[in-house]
C-alpha positions in Angstrom: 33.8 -16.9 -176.9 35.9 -14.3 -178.6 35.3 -13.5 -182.2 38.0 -15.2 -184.5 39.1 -14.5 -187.6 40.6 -17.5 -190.0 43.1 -15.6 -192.1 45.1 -17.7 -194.9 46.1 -17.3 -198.4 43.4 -17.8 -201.6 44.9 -21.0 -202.8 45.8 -22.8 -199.5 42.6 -22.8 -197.4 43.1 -24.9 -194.1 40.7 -27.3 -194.9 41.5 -28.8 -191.4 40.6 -26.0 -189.3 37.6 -24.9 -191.4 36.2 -28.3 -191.3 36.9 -28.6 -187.2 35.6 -25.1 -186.5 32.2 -26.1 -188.6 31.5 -29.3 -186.6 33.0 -28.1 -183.6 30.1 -25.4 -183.3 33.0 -22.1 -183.6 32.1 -19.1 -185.4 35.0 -18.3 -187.4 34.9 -15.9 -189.8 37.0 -15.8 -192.9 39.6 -13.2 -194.6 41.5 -15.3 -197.8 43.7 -12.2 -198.5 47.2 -13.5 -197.1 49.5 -13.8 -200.0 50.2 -17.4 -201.4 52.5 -19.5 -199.5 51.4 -17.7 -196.3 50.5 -19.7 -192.7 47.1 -19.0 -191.8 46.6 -17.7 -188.6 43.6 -17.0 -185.9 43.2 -13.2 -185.2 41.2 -12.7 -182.3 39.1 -9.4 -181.3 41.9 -9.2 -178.3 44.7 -8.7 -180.9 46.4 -11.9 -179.8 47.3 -14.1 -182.7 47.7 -18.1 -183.3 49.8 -19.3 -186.0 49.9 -22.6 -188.1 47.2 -25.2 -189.2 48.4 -27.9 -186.3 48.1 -25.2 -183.3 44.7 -23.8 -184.5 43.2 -27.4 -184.5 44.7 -27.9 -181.3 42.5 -24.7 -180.0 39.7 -25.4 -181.3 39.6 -28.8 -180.1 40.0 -27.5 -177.0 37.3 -25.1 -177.2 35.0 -26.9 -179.1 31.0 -27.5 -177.9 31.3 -31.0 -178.8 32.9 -33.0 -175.7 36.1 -34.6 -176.2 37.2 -33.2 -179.5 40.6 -32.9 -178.2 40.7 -36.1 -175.9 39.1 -36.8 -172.8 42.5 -36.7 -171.0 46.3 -35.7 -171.2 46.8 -39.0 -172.5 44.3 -39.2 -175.4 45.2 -35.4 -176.2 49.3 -36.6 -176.6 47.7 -39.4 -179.2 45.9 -36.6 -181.2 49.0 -34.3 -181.7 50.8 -37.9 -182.7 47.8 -38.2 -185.4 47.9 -34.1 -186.3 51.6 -34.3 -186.8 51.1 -38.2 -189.1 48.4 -36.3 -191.1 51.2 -34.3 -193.5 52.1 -37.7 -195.0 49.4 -37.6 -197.7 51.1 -34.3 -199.0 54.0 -36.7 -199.6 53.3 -38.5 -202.5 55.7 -41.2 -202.2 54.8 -41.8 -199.2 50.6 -42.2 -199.8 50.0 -46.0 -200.0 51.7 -46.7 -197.3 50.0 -43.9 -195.1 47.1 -45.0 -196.7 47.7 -48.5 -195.2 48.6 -48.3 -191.9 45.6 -45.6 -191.3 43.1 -48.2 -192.6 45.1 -51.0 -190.6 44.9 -48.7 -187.4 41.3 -48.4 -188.1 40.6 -52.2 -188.2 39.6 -52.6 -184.8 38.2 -49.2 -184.0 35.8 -46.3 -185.1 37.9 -43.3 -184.3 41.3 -42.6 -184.3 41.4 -41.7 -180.5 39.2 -43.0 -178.2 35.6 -43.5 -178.3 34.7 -40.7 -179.9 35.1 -37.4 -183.2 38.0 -35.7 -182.3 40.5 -33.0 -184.0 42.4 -36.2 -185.4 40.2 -37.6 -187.2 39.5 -34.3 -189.1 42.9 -34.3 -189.9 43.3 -37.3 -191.5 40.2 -36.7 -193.2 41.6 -33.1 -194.7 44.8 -34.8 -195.6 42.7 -36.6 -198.3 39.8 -34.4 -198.9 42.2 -31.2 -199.7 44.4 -33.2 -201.9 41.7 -34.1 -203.9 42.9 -38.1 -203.3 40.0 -39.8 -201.8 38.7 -40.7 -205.7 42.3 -42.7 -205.7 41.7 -44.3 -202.2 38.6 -45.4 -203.7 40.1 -47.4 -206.4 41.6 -49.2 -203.8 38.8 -51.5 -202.2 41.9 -52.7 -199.7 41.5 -49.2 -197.7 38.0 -50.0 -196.3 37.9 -48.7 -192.8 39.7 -45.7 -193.9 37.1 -44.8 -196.1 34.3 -45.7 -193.2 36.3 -42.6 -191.4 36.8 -40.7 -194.4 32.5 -41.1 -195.7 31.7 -40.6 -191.9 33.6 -37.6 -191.1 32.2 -36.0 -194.5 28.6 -36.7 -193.2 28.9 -35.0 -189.9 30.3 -31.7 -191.9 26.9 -31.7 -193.6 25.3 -32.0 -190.6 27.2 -29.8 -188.5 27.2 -29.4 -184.8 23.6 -29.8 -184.7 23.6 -33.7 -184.3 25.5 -35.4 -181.2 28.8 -37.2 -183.0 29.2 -39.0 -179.5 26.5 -41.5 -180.1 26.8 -42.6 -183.2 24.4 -45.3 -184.1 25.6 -48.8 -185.6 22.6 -48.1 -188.4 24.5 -44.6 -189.7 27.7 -46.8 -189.7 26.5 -49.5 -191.8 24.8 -46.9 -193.9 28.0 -45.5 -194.7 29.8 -48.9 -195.2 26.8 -49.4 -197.9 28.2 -46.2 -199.7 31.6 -47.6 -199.6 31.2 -51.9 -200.5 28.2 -51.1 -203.2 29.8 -49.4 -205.7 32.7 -52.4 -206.2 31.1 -55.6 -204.4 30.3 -58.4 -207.0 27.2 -59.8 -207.7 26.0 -63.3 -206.9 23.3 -65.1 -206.8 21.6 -67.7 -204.0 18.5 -69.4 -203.7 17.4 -70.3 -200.1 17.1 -74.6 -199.7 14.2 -74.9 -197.4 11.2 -75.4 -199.8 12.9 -74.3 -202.8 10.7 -74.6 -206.1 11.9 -75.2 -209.3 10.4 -73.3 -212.7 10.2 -75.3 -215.8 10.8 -73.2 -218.9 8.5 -75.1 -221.6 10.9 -73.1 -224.2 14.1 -73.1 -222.4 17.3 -74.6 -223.7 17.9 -77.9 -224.1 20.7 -78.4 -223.1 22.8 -75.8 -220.8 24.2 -72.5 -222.4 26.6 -70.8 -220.5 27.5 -67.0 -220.8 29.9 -64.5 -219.3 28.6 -61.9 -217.8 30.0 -59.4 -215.3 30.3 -59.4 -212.0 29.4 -56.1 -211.4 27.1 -54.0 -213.8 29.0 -51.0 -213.5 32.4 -51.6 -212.3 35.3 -53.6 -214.7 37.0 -54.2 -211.7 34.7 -56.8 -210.5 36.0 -59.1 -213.0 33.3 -61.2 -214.7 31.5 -64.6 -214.0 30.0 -68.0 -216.3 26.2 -67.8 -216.2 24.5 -70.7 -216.6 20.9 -71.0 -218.7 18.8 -74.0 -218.5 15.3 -75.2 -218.9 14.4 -75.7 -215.5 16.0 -73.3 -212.5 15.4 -72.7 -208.8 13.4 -70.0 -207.3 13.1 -69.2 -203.4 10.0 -70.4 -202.3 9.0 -66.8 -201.1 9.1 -65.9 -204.2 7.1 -68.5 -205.8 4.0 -67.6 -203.5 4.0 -64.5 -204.8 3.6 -65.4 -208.7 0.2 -65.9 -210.2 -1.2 -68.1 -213.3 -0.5 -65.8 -216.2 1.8 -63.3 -214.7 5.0 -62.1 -216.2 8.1 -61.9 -214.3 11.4 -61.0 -214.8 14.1 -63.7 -214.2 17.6 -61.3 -213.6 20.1 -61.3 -216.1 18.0 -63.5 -218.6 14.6 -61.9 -219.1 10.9 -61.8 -219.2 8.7 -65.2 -218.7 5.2 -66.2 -218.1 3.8 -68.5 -215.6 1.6 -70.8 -217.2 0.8 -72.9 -214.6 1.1 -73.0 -210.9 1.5 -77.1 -209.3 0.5 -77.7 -205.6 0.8 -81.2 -203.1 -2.4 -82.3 -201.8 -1.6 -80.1 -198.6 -1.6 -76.7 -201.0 2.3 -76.1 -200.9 3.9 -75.2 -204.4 6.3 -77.5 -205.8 6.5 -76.4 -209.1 6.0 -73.8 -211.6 5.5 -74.1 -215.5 6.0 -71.2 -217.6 7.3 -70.0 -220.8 10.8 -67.1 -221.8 8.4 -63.6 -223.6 12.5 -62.5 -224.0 10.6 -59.5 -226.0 8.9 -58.6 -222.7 9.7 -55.2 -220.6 11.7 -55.3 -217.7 10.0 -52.1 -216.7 6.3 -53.7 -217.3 6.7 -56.3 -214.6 6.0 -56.4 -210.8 8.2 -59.1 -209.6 12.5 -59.3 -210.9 13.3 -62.8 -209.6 16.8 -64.3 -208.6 17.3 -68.1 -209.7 19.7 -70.4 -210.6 20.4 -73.6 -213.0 19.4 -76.9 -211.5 22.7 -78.1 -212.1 25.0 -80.5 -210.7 27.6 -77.3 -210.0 26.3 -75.5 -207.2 27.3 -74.8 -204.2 26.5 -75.1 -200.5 26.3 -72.2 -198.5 25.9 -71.3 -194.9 24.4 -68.0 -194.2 24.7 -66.5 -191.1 22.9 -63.4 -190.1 24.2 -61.5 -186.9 21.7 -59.6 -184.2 22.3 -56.7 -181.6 23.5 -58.2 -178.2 20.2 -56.0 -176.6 17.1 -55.4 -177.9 17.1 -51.4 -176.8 19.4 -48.8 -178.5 20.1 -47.6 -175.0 20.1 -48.2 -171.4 18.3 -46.6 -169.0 19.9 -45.6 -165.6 19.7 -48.7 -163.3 18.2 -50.6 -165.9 19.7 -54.3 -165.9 21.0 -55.0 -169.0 20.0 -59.1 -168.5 16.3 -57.7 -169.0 16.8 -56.8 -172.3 19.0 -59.5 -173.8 18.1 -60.4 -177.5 17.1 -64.3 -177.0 18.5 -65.1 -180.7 21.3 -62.9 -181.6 22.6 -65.5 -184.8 20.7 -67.4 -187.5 21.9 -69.7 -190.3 20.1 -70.0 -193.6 21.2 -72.9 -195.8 21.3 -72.0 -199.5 22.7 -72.5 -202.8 24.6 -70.4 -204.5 25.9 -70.1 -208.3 28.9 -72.0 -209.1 31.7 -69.3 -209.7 31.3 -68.9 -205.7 33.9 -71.8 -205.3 36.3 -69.1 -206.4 35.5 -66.5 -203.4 38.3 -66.2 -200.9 38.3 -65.2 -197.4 37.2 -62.2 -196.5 35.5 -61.3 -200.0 32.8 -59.6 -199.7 30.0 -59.7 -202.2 26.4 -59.0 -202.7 24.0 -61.8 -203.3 20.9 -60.2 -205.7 17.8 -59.4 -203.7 19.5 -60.7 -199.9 21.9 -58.4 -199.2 26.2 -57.8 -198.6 28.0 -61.0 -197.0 31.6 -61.4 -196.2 33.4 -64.8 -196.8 34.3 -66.7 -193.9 34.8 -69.7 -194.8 35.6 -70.6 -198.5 35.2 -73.3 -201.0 36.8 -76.7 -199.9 34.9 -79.2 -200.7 31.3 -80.1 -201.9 30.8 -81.3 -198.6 31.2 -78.7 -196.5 29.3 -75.6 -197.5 30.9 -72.0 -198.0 30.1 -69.8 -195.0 28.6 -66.2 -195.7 28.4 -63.4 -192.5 25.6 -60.9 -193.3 26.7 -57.7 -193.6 23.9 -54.8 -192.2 23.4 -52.0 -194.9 21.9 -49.5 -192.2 18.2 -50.6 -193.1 16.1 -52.7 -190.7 16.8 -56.1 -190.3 15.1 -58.0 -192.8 15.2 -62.6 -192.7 16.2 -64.1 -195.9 14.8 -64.7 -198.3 
């Protein structure tokens, strides 16, 4: 390939075209001497000249080592100078919210912009907010999800560079990144799995039920806040409760430290119940296990939880393989659980992390008392892991 030369004024770098030349795999090198206001422009060793942001990303999607950065075909190349020429809207400020929503709208039922794969587009949406400085503001608004999927993903590959193949990405690296996006805003609520469930009697616990409000989210306002309720004898999972011994201290989240005086057992060796004592002057950082609970309370909630598998048990297939030999017997599993009561306010589509289990998006809300509140499991890019 010729050498190139990026030349373009001091205070108006193309972020585009650096950006697409660095994952595309182009050497480019830099002059940022043009005088401000100027259009940058390629300067090959030839002495042929390209003007304008648009037109250079259009070559170097064309001549990038990454296939398909400018469309596999006339078609999907016509749909990327559609998206190059959209891309100027976030330098219109009126006009940012709604760009803002029909990208992540357009991005609802698909990974890329054009087809199946990185291409030129996407790195121009993605400099339309990075060289603005306004992904912070899409941030504030947790509406723009899947344009911050493409926004977090493109940003990751331009750290990596052209080293990695952008063609194959992974559904682990995508939930990784949706992680970094629903974490930082996602409430916080709490669930204790039904099957077996023990309860833990608090020899010093309140009385009768105090209720506090808390928030929602440790570290973000927006979360709003929910009524936590304290009582002298709560649930714990039973995985849990296996996993305490006679005289150790735990930490019961968002209340404190306790002791475990006693450990009760059927005749067949299963726990039923635990006995302990609040040490609220204990450590948090002394002890080994930071259980979930909840009140044993009339206001809880049922819940459906519904965890998700991969269609295939392979990441790939092989030539000729037949994909009927690697079909994942049980690719969906419900956990019944309860959950705290401020759950009956979730709406669909919420999503929200319950402590120590993971991200779920409402499906199905609150109705009635009857009919439990259905919870999809949301993958966080780690392996799979059953509830608890």
């Amino acid at each position: 390939m010729m050498e190139i030369t990026l030349a373009f004024a001091a205070d108006s770098p193309p972020l585009s075209v650096i950006t697409a030349a660095k994952i595309g795999g182009i050497l480019v090198t830099t002059d940022s001497s043009l005088p401000s206001g100027s259009t940058p422009f390629f300067q090959f060793a030839c002495g042929l000249k390209l003007h304008g942001a648009t037109v250079l990303l259009r070559y170097l999607g064309r001549v990038a080592a990454i296939p398909n950065f400018y469309g596999q075909d006339a078609l999907e190349a016509g749909q990327i100078d559609e998206w190059l020429e959209y891309a100027s809207i976030f330098s219109r400020g009126s006009e940012f919210e709604s760009g803002c929503t029909y990208v992540d709208e357009f991005l609802l039922l698909r990974t890329f912009l054009v087809g199946s794969s990185l291409s030129v587009a996407d790195i121009a949406i993605w400099a339309g907010l990075a060289g603005k400085c306004l992904f912070a503001s899409i941030r504030q608004h947790f509406c723009y999800h899947f344009l911050q999927i493409e926004y977090i993903y493109v940003y990751d590959n331009l750290m990596c560079g052209a080293s990695k193949n952008l063609n194959l990405m992974e559904w682990d690296k995508l939930w990784t990144i949706n992680k970094k996006i629903i974490d930082p805003v996602c409430p916080r609520h709490t669930a204790v799995v039904e099957e077996k469930r023990v309860t833990l009697t608090l020899a010093d616990g309140p009385e009768k039920p105090v209720v506090r409000i808390i928030a929602r989210h440790k570290k973000y306002e927006g979360a709003g806040s929910k009524a936590t309720t304290y009582t002298k004898r709560v649930w714990i999972d039973h995985a849990d409760a296996v996993c305490v011994s006679q005289g150790e201290e735990i930490t019961l989240m968002d209340w404190g430290n306790a002791i475990i005086k006693e450990i009760v057992k059927d005749q067949d060796g299963n726990i039923t119940e635990l006995v302990g004592a609040l040490h609220l002057e204990g450590s948090v950082k002394t002890t080994k296990l930071k259980l979930t609970w909840l009140p044993v309370i009339d206001e809880l909630v049922n819940l459906s939880l519904l965890e998700f598998d991969y269609l295939i048990t392979k990441k790939k297939l092989e030539e000729g393989e037949d994909f009927l030999d690697v079909l994942n017997p049980c690719t969906k599993k419900e956990t019944a659980a309860l959950g705290d009561s401020n759950m009956r306010n979730l709406k669909r589509g919420e999503i929200i992390q319950l402590e120590r289990k993971g991200y779920f998006r409402c499906d199905a809300p609150f109705i009635r008392s009857s009919k439990p509140i259905v919870l999809f499991a949301i993958p966080d890019g780690r392996q799979q892991t059953s509830l608890r």
